[in-house]
C-alpha positions as CSV (number, residue, x, y, z in Angstrom):
1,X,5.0,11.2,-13.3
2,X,1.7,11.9,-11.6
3,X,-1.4,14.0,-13.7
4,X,-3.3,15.6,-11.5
5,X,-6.9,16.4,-12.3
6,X,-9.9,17.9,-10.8
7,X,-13.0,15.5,-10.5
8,X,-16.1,17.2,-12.3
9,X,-18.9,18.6,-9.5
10,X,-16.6,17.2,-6.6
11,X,-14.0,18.9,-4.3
12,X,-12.1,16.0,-4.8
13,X,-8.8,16.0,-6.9
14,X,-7.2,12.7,-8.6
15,X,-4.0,12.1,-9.6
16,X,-2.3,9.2,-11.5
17,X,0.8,7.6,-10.7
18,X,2.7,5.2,-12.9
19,X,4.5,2.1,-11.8
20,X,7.1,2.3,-14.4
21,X,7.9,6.3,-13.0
22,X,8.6,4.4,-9.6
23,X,12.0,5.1,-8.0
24,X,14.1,2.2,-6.6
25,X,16.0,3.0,-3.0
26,X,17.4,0.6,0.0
27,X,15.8,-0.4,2.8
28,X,16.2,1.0,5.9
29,X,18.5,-1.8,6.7
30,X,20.3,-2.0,3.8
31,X,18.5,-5.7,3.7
32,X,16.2,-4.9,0.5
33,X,14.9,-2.3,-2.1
34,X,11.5,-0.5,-1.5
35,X,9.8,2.6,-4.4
36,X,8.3,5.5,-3.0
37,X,3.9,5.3,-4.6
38,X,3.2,8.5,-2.1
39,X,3.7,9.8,1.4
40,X,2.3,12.3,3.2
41,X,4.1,15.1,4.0
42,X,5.0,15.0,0.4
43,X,9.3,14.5,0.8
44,X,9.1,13.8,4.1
45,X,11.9,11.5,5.3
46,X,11.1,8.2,7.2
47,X,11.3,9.8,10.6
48,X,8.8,12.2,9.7
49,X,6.0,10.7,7.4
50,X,2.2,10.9,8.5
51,X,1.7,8.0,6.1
52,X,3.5,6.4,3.0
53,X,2.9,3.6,0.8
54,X,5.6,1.6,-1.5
55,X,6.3,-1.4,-2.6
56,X,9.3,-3.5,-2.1
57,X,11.2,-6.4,-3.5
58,X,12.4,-9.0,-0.9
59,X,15.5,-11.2,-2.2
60,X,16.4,-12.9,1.0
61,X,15.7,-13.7,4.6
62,X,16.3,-11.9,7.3
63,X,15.3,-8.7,9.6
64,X,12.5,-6.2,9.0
65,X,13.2,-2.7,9.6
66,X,12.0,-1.2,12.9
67,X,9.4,1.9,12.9
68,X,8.7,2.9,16.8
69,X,5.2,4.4,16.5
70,X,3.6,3.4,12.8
71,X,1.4,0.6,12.6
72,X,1.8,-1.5,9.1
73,X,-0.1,-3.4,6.5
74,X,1.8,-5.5,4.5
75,X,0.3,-7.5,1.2
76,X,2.0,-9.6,-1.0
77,X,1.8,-9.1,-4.5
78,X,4.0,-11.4,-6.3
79,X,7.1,-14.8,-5.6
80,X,6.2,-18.0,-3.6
81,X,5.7,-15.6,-0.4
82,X,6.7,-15.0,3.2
83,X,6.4,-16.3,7.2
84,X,7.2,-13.3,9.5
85,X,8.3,-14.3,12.6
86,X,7.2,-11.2,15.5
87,X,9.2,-11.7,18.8
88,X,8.3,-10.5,22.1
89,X,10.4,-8.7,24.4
90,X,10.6,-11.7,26.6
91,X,12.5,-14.1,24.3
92,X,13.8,-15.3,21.0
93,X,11.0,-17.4,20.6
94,X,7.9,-16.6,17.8
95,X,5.2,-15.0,19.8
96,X,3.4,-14.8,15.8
97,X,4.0,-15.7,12.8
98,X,2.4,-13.9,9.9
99,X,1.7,-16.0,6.8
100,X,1.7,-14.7,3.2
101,X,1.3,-17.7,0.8
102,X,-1.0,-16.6,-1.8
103,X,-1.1,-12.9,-3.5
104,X,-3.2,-10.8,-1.8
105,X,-3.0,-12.3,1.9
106,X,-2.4,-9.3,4.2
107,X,-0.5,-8.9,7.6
108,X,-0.8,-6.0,10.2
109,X,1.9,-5.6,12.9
110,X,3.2,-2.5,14.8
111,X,6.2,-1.0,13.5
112,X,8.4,-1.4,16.3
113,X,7.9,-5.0,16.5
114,X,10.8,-7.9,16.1
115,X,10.4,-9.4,12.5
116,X,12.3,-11.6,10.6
117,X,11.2,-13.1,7.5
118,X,11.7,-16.4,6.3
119,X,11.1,-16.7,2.2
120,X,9.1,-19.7,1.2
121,X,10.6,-20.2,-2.3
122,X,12.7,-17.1,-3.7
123,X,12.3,-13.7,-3.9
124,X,9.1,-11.8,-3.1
125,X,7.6,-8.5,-4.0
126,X,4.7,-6.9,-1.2
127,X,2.6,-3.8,-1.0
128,X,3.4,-1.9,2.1
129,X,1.5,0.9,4.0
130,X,2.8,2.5,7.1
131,X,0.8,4.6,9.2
132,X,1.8,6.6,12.2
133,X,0.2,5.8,15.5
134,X,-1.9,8.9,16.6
135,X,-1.7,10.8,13.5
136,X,-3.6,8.9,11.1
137,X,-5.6,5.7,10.5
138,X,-4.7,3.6,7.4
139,X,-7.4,0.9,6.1
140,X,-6.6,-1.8,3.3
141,X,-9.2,-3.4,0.9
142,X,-8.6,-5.4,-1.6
143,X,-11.1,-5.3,-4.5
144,X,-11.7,-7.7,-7.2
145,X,-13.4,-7.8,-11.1
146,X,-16.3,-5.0,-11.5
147,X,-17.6,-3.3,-8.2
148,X,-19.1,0.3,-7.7
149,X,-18.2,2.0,-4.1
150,X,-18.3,5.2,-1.9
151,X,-15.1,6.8,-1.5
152,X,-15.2,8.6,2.0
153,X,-11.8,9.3,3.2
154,X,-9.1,12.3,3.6
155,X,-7.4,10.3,1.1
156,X,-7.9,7.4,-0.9
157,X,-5.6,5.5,-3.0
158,X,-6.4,2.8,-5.5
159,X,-3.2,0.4,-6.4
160,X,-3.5,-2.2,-9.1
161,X,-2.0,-5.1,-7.5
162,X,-2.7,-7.3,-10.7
163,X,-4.0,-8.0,-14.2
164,X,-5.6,-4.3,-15.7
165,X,-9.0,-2.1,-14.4
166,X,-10.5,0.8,-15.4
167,X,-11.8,3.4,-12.7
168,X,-14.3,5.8,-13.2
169,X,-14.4,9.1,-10.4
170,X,-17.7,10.9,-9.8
171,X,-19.0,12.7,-13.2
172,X,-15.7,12.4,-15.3
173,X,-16.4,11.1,-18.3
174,X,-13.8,9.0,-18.9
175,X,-11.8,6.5,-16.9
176,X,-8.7,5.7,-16.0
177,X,-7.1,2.7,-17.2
178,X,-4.4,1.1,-14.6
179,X,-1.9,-1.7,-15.1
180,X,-0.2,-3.5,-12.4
181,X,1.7,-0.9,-9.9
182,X,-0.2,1.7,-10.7
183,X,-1.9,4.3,-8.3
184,X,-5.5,6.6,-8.4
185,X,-4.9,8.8,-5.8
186,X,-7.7,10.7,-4.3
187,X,-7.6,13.7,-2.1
188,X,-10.7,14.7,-0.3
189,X,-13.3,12.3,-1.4
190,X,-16.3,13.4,0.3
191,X,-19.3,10.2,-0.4
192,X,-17.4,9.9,-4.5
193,X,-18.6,7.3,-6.6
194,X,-16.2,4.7,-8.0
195,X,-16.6,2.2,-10.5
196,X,-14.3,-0.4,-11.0
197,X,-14.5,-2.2,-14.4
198,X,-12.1,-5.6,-15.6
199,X,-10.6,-8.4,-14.2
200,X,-7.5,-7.3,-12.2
201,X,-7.2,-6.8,-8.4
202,X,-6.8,-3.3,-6.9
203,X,-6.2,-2.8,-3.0
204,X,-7.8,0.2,-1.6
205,X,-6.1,2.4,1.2
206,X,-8.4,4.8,3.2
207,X,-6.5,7.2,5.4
208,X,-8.3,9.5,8.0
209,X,-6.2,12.3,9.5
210,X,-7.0,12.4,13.4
């Protein structure tokens, strides 16, 4: 359940989302599990998203999902990690192999690329964003302990990849506490402050609308 909330002398609105109020559907391919944090058009089905962030839980090897047109950001959160494998058109072999061995490594690759992901040791569980091409422009941070930033974005989201924080939007008063999987969301964030307080690991996603 999301509470949505005004932020006190900002245009800006914020809204919480819990990782526990998560919904769990199959990939694409039938090959894994993925929840929903947000998309944009709210509902919008995977052919029609402008953006959309989840998180999903990889239990064995295999192929990725194809998205012609969205580039992706892929982090991974939790398990022994990942190598994905991106083929060219030319052949079977590896042009690239993305590594994700420790929590928090990041890959980018375009959504209509070959991938097949070998696990390292067991299951895995990864942050993904997916962005389409001409529509939007998706950028991921990831932020750790106490910090104090701008927000400047169409729309900002704040994911708690690990461990516990506290974030504190423009004048409000007081913070919001979030626990792994959880989400800030912020609409219109025009120069907002943002302080970051505790010792757990958020990633931050700026998306500009183009």
């Amino acid at each position: 359940m999301a509470l949505h909330s005004p932020l006190v002398g900002s245009m800006a609105t914020a809204s919480l989302i819990r990782g526990a109020d998560l919904v769990a559907a199959p990939w694409k391919n039938g090959g894994g599990v993925t929840r929903e944090v947000a998309a944009f058009p709210a509902g919008a089905g995977l052919d029609a998203f402008v953006w959309r962030v989840s998180i999903a839980d990889v239990a064995q090897a295999g192929p990725f999902s194809r998205f012609a047109g969205i580039d992706r950001t892929l982090v991974l959160l939790s398990g022994a990690g990942m190598l994905l494998d991106e083929t060219g058109d030319a052949g079977a072999h590896a042009v690239k192999t993305h590594a994700l061995t420790q929590p928090l490594d990041i890959a980018r690759f375009a959504g209509e690329a070959q991938i097949d992901a070998r696990l390292v040791d067991g299951a895995t569980r990864d942050f993904n964003l997916m962005v389409r091409r001409g529509a939007a422009v998706g950028e991921t941070e990831v932020w750790r302990g106490t910090t104090q930033r701008a927000l400047s974005a169409d729309v900002v989201l704040l994911f708690c990849a690990s461990g516990s924080v506290s974030v504190t939007l423009g004048g409000e008063a007081q913070p919001q506490v979030l626990e792994a999987d959880d989400t800030l969301r912020i609409d219109t964030p025009s120069a907002l402050s943002c302080t970051v307080e505790g010792e757990g690991a958020l990633l931050a996603i700026s998306i500009r609308y183009m």
